[in-house]
C-alpha positions as CSV (number, residue, x, y, z in Angstrom):
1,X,1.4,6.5,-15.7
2,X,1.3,2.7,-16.2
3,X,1.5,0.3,-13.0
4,X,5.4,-0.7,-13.7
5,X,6.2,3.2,-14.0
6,X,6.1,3.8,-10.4
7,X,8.6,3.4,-8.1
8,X,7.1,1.8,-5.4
9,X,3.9,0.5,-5.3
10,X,1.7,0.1,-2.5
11,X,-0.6,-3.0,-2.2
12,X,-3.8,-2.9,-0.1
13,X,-3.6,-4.8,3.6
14,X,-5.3,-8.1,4.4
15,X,-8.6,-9.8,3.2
16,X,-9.5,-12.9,5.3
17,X,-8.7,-10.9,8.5
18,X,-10.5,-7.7,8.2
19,X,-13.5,-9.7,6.6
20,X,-13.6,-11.0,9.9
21,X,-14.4,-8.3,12.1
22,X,-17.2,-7.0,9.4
23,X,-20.9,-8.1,11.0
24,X,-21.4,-10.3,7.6
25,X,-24.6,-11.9,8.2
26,X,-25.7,-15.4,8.1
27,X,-28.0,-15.1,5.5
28,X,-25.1,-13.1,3.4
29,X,-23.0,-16.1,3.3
30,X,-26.0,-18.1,1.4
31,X,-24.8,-21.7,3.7
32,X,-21.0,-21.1,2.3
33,X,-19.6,-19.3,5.4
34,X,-16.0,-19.0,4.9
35,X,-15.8,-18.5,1.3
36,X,-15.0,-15.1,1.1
37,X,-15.3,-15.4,-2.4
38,X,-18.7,-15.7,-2.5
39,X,-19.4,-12.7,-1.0
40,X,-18.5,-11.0,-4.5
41,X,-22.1,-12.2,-5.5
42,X,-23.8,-13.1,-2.1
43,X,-22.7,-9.1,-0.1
44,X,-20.7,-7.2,-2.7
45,X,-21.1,-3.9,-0.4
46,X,-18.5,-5.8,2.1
47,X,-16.1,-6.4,-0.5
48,X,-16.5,-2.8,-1.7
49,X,-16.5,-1.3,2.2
50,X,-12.6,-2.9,2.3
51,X,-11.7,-1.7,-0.9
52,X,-12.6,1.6,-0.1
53,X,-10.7,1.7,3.3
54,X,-7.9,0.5,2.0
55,X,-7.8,3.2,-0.8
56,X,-8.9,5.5,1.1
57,X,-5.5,4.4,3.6
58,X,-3.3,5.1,0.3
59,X,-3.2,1.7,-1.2
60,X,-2.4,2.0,-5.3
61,X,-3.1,-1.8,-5.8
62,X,-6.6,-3.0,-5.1
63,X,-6.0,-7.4,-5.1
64,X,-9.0,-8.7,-6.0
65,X,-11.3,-11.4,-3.5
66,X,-10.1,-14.1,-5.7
67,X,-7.6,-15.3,-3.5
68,X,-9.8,-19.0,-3.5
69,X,-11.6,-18.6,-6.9
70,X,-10.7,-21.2,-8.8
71,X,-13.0,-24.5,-9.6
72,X,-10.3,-26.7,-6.8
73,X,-11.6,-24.0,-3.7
74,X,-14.6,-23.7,-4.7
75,X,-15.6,-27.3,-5.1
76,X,-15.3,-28.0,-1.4
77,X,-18.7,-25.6,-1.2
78,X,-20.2,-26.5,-4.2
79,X,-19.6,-23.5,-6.3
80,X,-17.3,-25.0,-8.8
81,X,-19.8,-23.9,-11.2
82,X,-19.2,-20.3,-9.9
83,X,-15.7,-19.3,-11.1
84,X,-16.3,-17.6,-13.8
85,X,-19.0,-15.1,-12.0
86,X,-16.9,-14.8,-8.7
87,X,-14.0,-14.1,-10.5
88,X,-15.4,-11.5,-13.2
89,X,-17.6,-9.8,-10.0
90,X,-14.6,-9.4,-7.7
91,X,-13.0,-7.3,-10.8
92,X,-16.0,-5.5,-11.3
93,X,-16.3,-4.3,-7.3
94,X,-12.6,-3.0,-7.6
95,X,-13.1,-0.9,-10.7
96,X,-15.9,0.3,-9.4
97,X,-14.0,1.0,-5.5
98,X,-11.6,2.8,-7.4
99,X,-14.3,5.1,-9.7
100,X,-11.9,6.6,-11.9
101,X,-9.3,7.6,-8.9
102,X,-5.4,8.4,-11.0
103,X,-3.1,5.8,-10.3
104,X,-4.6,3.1,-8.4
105,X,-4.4,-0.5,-10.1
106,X,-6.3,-4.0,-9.8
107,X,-4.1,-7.0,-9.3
108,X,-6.2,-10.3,-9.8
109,X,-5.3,-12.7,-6.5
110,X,-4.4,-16.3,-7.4
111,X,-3.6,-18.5,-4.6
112,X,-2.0,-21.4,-4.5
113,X,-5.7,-23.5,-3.8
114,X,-5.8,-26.6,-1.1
115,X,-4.2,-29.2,-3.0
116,X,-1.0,-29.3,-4.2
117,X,1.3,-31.5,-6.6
118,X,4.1,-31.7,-4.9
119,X,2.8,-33.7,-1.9
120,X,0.8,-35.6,-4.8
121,X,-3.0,-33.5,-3.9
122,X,-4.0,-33.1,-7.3
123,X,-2.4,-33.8,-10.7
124,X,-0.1,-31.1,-12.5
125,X,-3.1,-30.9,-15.8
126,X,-5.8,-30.7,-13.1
127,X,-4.1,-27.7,-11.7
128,X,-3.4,-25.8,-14.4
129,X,-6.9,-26.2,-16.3
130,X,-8.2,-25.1,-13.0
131,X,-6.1,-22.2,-12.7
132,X,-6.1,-21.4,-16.7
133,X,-9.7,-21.2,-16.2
134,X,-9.4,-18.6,-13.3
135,X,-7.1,-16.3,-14.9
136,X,-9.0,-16.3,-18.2
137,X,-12.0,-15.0,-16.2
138,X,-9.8,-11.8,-14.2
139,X,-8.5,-11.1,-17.9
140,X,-11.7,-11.0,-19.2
141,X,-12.8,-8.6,-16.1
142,X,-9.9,-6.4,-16.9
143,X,-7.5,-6.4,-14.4
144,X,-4.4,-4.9,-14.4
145,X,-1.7,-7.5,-13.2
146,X,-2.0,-10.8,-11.6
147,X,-0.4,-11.7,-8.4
148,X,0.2,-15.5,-8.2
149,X,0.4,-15.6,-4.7
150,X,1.5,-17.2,-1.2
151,X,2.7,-20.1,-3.4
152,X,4.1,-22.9,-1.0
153,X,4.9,-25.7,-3.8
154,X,7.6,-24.7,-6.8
155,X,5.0,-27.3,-9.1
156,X,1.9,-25.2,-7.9
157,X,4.2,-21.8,-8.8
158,X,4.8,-23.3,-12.1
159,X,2.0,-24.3,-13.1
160,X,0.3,-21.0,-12.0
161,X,2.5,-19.0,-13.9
162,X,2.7,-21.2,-17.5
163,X,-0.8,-21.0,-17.1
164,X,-0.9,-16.9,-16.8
165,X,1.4,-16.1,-19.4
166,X,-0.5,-18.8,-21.5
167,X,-3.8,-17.0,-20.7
168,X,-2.0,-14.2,-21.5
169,X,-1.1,-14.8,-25.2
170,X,-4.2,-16.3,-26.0
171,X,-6.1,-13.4,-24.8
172,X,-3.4,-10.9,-26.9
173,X,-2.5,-9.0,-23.6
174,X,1.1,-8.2,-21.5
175,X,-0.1,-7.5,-18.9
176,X,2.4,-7.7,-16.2
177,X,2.7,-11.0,-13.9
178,X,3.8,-11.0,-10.2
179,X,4.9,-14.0,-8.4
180,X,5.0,-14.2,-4.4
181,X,6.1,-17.4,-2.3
182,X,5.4,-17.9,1.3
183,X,8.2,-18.7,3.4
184,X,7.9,-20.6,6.6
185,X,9.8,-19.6,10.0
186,X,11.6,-22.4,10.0
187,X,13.3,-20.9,6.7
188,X,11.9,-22.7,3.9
189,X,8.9,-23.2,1.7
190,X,5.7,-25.3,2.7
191,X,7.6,-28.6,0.6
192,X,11.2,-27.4,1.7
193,X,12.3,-25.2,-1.0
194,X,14.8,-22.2,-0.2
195,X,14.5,-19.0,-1.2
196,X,18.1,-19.7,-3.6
197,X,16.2,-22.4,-5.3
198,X,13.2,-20.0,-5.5
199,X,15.3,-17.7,-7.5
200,X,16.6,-20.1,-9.4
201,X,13.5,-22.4,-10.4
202,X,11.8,-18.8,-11.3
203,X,14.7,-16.6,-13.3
204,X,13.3,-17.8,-16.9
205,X,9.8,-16.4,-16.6
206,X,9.1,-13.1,-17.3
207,X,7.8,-11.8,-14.2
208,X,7.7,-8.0,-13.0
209,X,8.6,-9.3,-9.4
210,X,9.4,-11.9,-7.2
211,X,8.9,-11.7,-3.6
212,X,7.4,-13.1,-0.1
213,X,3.5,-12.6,1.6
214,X,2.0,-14.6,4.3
215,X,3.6,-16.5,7.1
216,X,5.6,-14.1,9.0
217,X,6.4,-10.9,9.8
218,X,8.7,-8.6,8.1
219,X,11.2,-9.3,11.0
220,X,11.3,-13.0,10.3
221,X,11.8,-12.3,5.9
222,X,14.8,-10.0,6.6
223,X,17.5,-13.1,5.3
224,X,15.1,-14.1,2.6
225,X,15.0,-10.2,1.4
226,X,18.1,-9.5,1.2
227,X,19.1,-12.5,-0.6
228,X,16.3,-11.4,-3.5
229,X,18.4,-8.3,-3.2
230,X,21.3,-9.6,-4.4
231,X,20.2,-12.0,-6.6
232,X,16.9,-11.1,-8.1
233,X,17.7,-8.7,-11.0
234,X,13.8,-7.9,-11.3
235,X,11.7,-6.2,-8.9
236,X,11.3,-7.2,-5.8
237,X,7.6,-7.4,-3.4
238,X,7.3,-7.8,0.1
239,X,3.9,-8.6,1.7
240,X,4.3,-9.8,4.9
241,X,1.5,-10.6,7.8
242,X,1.1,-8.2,11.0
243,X,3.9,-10.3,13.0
244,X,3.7,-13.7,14.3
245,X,0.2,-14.4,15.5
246,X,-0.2,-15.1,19.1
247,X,-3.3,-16.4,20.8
248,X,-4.5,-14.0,23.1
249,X,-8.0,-14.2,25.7
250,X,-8.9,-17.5,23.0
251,X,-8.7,-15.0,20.2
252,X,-5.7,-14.9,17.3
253,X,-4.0,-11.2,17.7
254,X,-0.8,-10.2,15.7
255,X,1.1,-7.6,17.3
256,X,2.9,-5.4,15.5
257,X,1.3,-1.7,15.4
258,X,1.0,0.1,12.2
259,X,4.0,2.1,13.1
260,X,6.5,-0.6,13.9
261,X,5.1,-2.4,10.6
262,X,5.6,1.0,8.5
263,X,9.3,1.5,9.7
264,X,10.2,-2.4,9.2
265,X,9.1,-2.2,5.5
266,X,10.5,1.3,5.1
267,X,14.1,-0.3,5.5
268,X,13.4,-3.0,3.5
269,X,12.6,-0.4,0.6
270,X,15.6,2.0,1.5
271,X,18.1,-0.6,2.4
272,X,17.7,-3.5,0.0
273,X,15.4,-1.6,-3.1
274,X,12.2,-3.2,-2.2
275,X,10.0,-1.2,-4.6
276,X,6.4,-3.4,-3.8
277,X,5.0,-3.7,-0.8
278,X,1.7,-4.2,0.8
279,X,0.5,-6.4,4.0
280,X,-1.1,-9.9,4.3
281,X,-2.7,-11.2,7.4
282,X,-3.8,-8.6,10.5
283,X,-3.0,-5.7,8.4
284,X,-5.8,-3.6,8.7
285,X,-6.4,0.2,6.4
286,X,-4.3,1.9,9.4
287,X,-1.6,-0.1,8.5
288,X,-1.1,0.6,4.9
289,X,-2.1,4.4,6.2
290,X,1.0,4.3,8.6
291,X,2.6,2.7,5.3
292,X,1.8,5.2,2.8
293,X,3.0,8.4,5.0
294,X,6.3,7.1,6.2
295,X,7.1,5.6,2.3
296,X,5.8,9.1,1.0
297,X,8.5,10.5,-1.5
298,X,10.6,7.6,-0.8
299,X,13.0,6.2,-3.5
300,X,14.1,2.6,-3.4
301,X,17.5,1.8,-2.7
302,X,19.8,1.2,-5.8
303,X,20.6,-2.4,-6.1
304,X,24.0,-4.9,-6.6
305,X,23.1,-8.2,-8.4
306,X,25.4,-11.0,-8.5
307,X,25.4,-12.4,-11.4
């Protein structure tokens, strides 16, 4: 079966987070500790352990460690020169996580970088050549989809996605594009767009989905959700983090256990057709476990758009 022949599809859980708690070496991170991405060339076996774990958990959607791969990330350690190896690596470590396992999938992670237009970081060209140049290299690898992902700016969004369907035409693929915005707590995007003029800005591009990772919890994206519901007439993807992170003994937890997180996104697909879903930050392999057995045999709810 193709990717967009499911009816739900399961996305792995966090990166950054469970990276963390792996003992990566110092020598591993070749003086660029904290770019994750590196680690696709410096420590592949990392990249490949959390792949593994998280297919292992019952993910179908492997996202690649290209969340910060494009030349703008990159450049604040020096590896602007790197994108097109980081980017065609990370591919290469899914495929070879999932070794030939039926009906798992590689999305190829873009992120919205460090700078963005809107607040005047970076010019609108810069961005998308930078981000053109990205997806060019995940096409090349062979991915399945691209997420565009955790997008804070509506210009950054955009851009990203001209720039992937543009990608996509000059490489003579459809391959199918995903599009995920990050919604504050305080109800809006990072530049103070809503999730109405989300919708709206978005409706002409051709996207298999439209939904919200990062920020929150799924309690705090119930509105948000249900508004996609009833206006979004595509698919619709929900990614949230482990809860709200709260410090606890000096160290960042989130609290939500694996069950609690499982039943919250269960409802989501049940009650407002939610047919994607996945976790973002503190969601380790036991959470997409606790995932994959309570959505097992699940159908999403049918769905009312208002036109």
């Amino acid at each position: 079966m193709k990717l967009t022949e499911y009816p739900v599809l399961i996305f792995d859980g966090a990166c950054g987070t469970n990276l963390q708690l792996f003992n990566i070496l110092p020598a591993e991170w070749n003086g660029c500790e904290g770019c994750n991405e590196f680690l696709n060339v410096t420590a592949p076996h990392h990249i490949a352990r959390l792949h593994g774990e998280m297919l292992d958990a019952g993910a179908m959607v492997l996202e690649t460690n290209t969340f910060g791969a494009s030349r703008i990330v990159l450049a604040e350690y020096g590896l602007q020169d790197k994108v097109r190896d980081i980017n065609i690596r990370a591919v290469e470590i899914a495929r070879q996580a999932i070794d030939g396992r039926e009906g798992r999938f590689i999305a190829g992670s873009v992120g919205p970088g460090t700078k963005l237009p809107s607040l005047g970081h970076i010019d609108v060209d810069a961005l998308k050549t930078a981000t053109s140049e990205q997806i060019a290299a995940l096409l090349d690898a062979g991915v399945d989809c691209l997420i565009i992902e955790t997008c804070q700016d509506m210009l950054q969004t955009k851009t990203a996605l001209i720039a992937a369907f543009e990608m996509l035409e000059v490489a003579g693929l459809e391959l199918p594009v995903l599009a995920s915005v990050t919604i504050e707590q305080q109800g809006t995007m990072l530049v103070g767009s809503d999730i109405a003029a989300v919708v709206a800005t978005l409706e002409p591009f051709p996207v298999l989905s439209l939904g919200l990772n990062c920020a929150t919890g799924p309690k705090d994206m119930v509105s948000h959700v249900h508004y996609l519901s009833q206006h979004w007439p595509g698919r619709i993807s929900v990614i949230p983090n482990q809860g709200m992170p709260e410090v606890v003994d000096g160290k960042t937890h989130y609290p939500l256990t694996p069950e609690d997180f499982a039943e919250q996104m269960w409802r989501f697909v049940t009650r407002q057709g939610v047919s994607i879903v996945g976790g973002c930050c503190g969601t380790s392999p036991g959470h997409i476990a606790a995932l994959a057995a309570r959505l097992k045999d699940t159908t999403p709810a049918r769905r009312e758009v208002i036109q």
